[in-house]
C-alpha positions in Angstrom: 65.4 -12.0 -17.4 68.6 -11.0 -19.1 66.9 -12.3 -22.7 63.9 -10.6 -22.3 65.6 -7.5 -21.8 67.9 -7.8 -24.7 64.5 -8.9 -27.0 63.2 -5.7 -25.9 65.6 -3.6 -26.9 66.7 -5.2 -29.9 62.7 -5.2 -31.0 62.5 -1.4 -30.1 65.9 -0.6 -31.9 64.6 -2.5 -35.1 61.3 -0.5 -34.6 62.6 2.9 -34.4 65.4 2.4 -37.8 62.3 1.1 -39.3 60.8 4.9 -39.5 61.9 7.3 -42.1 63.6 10.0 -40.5 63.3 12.5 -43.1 59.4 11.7 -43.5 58.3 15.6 -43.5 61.0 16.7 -46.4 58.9 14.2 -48.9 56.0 15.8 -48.0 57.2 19.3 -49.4 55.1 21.5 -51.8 56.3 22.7 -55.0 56.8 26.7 -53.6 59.0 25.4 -51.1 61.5 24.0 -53.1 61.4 26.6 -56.0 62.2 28.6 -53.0 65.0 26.0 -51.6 66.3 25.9 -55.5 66.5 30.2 -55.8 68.3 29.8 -52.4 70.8 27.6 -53.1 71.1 28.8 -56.9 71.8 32.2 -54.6 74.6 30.9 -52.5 76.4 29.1 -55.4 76.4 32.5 -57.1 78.3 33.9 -54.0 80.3 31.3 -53.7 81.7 31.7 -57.5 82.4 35.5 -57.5 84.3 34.8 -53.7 86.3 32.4 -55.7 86.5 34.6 -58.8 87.9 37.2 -56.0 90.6 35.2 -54.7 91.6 33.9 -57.8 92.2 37.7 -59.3 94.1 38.5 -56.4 96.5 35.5 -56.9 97.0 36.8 -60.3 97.5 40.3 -59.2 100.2 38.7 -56.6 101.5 36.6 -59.1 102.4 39.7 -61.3 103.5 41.6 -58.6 106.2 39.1 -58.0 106.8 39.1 -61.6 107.6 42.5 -61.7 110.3 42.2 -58.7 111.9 39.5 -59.6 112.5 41.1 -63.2 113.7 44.5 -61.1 116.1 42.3 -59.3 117.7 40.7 -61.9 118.2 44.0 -64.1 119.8 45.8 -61.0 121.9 42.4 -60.9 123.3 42.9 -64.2 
């Protein structure tokens, strides 16, 4: 009883990795990935100028420091 149960299982386990999960995403036509290639060309273009962003403000922070630590060390002397 015990085998036929596991044969089952193991047979419907082997069945169901057998089918493609992604089957509908090769069925695609060409507007929707011109459309899925604008979007993501979109979102890297965000993502540049958010890190174009951060990295001027760590140069403006960078300077900034610049600038007091030169002020400290002509009030030192």
């Amino acid at each position: 009883m015990k085998r036929i149960a596991a044969f089952l299982l193991l047979l419907a386990l082997s069945v169901a990795w057998s089918m493609p999960a992604n089957a509908q995403k090769e069925n695609r036509s060409i507007g929707e990935n011109s459309r899925e290639a604008k979007r993501a060309a979109k979102q890297q273009q965000r993502y540049s100028k958010k890190q174009a962003k951060r990295q001027r403000k760590a140069a403006k922070k960078y300077q900034k420091a610049q600038r007091k630590a030169a002020k400290r060390q002509r009030r030192r002397t």
